[in-house]
DOTIBA-459696 format. One record per residue (C-alpha): residue number from 0; residue in three letters; x, y, z. Coordinates in nm, 3 decimals, m for minus. Example, Ala and Ser with C-alpha at 12.3 -4.5 7.8 and 13.67 -1.06 7.14 Angstrom:
residues 2
    k    r     east    north       up
    0  Ala    1.230   m0.450    0.780
    1  Ser    1.367   m0.106    0.714
This chain:
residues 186
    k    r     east    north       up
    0  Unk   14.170   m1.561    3.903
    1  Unk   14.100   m1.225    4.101
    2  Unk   13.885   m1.253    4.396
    3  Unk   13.752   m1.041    4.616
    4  Unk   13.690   m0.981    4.978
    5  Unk   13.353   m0.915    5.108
    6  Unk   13.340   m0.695    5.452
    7  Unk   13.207   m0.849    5.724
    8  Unk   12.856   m0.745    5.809
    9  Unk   12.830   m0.499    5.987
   10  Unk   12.486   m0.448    6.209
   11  Unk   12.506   m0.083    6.258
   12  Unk   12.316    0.136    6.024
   13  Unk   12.496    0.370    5.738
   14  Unk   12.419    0.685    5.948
   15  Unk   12.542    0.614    6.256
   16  Unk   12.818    0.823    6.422
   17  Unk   13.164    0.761    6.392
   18  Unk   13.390    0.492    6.563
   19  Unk   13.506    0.586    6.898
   20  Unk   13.850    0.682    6.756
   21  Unk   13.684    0.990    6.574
   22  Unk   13.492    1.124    6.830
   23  Unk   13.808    1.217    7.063
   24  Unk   13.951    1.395    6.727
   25  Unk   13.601    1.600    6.683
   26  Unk   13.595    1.691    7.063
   27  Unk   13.949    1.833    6.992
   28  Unk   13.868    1.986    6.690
   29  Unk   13.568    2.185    6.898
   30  Unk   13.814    2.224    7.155
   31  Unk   14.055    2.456    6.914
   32  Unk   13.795    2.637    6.798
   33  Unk   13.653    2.731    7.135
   34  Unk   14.050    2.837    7.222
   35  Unk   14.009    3.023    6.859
   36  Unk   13.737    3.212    6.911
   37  Unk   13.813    3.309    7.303
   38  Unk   14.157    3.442    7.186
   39  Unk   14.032    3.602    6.904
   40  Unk   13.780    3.815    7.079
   41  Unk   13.948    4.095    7.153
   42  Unk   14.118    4.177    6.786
   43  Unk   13.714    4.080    6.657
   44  Unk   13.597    4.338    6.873
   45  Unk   13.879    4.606    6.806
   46  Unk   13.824    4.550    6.477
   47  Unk   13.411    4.597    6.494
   48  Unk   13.469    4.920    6.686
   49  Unk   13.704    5.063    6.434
   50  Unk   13.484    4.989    6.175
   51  Unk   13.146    5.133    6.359
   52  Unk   13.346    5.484    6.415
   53  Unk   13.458    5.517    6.034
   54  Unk   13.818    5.356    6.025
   55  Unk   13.927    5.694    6.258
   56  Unk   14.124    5.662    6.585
   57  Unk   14.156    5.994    6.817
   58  Unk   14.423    6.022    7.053
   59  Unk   14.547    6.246    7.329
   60  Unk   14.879    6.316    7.529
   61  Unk   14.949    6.592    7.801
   62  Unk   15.225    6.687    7.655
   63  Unk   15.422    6.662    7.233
   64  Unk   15.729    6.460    7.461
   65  Unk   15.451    6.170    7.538
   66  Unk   15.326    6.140    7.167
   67  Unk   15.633    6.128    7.033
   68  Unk   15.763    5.905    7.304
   69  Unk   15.456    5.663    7.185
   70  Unk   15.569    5.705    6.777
   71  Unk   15.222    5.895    6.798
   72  Unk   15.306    6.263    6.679
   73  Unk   15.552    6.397    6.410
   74  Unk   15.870    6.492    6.506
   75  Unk   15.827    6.881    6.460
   76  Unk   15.543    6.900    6.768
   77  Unk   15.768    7.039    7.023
   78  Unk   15.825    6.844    7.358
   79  Unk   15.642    7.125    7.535
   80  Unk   15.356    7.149    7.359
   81  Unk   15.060    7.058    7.586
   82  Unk   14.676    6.920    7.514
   83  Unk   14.757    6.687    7.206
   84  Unk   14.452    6.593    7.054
   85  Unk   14.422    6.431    6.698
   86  Unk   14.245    6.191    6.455
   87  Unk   14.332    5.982    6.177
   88  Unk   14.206    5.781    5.943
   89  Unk   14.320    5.392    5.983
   90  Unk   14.276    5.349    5.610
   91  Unk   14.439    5.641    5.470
   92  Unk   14.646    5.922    5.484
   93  Unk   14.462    6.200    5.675
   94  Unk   14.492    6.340    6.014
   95  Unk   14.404    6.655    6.187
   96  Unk   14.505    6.771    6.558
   97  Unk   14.571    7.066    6.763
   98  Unk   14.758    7.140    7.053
   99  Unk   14.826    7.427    7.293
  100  Unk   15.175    7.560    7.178
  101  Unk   15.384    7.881    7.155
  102  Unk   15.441    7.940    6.739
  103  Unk   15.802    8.000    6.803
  104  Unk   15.842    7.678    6.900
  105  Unk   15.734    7.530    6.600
  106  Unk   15.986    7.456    6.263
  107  Unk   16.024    7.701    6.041
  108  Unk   15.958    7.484    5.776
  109  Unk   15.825    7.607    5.404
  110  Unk   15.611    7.942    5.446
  111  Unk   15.270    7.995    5.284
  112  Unk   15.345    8.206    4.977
  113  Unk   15.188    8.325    4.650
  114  Unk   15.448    8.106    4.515
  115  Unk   15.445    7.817    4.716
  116  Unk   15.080    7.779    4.799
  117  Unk   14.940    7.520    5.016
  118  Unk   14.911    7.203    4.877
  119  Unk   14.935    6.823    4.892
  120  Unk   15.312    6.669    4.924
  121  Unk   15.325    6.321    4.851
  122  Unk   15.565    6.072    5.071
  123  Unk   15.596    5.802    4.907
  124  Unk   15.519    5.606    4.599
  125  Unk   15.448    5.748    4.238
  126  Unk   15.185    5.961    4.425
  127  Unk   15.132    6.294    4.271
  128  Unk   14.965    6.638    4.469
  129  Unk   14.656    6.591    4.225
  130  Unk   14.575    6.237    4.389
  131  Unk   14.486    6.398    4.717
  132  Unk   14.199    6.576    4.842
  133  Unk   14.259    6.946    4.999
  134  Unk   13.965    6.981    5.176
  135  Unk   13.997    6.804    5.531
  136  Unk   13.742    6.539    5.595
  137  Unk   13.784    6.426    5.936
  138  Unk   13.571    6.589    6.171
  139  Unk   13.622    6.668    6.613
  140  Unk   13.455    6.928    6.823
  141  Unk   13.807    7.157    6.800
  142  Unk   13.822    7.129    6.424
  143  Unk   13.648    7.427    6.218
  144  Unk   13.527    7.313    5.925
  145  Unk   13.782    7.472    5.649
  146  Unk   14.068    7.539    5.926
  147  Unk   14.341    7.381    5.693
  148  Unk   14.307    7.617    5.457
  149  Unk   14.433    7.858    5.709
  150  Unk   14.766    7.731    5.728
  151  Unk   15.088    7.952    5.677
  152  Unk   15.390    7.703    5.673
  153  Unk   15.403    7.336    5.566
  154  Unk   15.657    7.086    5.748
  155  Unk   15.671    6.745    5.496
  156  Unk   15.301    6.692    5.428
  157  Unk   15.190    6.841    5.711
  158  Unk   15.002    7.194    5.688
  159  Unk   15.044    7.397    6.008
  160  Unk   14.917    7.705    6.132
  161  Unk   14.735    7.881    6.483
  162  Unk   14.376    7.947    6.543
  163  Unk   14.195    8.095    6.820
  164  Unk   14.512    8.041    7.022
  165  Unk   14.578    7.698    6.961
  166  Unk   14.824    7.557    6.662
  167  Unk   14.658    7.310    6.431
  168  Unk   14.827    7.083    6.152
  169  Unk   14.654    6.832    5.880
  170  Unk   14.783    6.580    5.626
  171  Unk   14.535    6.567    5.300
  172  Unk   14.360    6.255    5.208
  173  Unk   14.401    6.040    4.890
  174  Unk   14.080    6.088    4.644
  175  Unk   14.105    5.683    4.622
  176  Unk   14.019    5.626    4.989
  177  Unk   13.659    5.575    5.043
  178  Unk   13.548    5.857    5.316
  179  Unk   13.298    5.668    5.559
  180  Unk   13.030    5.781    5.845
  181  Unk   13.223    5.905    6.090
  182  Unk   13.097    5.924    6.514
  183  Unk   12.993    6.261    6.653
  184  Unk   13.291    6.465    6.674
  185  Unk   13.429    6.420    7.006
């Protein structure tokens, strides 16, 4: 014969809070996320700002020595160059900058010819020259609206070439990324 315990009555109703032995694990549960959310705050708000300006960054060094010091610039900006300005896209491939520069200082590279027209060069991946765009899409106050297509040498993907005075390079875009609102150009 099976029998069966019966709890003791207990006087407290069914909704009452928890035993005192919970409420010390809920006070550290709030504790953590408090500590969560405080630590989180500034990679929460880095991330709202990128999204609010488009996934783009813009940067700026004094000189091509400080960007590349920083991983920032290509290797073929010469140390010397000075006013670095650029933008990229976070989510894609696509930059643009400019920067004050004499043209003999830059790589020789691959020249602009009938033959060897501008055009996308992929880097990695099965990627193919038709799965980029050619048209730039990023936008600043330096950049003229069709300036890549004035390019006359390409280093890797990057297509090069002066303006007004001041050298200018930009890396294409895939067609797959999704091109968002960007801010003002600054």
């Amino acid at each position: 014969m099976t029998t069966t315990r019966t709890p003791a009555p207990d006087d407290r109703p069914a909704t009452t809070t928890p035993p005192d032995r919970y409420r010390g694990l809920g006070a550290l549960a709030l504790a953590a996320g408090v500590v969560l959310t405080v630590t989180a705050c500034g990679s929460l708000a880095a991330s709202l700002s990128e999204r609010g300006d488009g996934h783009t960054k813009a940067f700026a060094y004094a000189t091509g020595a400080q960007g590349k010091a920083d991983d920032a610039l290509p290797g073929w900006v010469p140390d010397d160059a000075e006013d670095v300005r650029g933008v990229f896209r976070t989510t894609g491939d696509e930059a643009i900058l400019t920067m004050t520069a004499d043209e003999g200082d830059l790589p020789a590279c691959d020249a602009v010819t009938a033959e060897e027209p501008l055009g996308p060069r992929p880097q990695r991946g099965d990627l193919r020259p038709e799965d980029y765009r050619t048209e730039a899409t990023l936008r600043a106050s330096w950049w003229t609206a069709g300036q890549e297509r004035e390019a006359t040498r390409m280093c890797g993907a990057w297509w090069i070439g002066t303006h007004d005075g001041e050298v200018f390079a930009f890396t294409p875009e895939l067609r797959a990324v999704e091109i968002e609102d960007q801010p003002d150009p600054a």
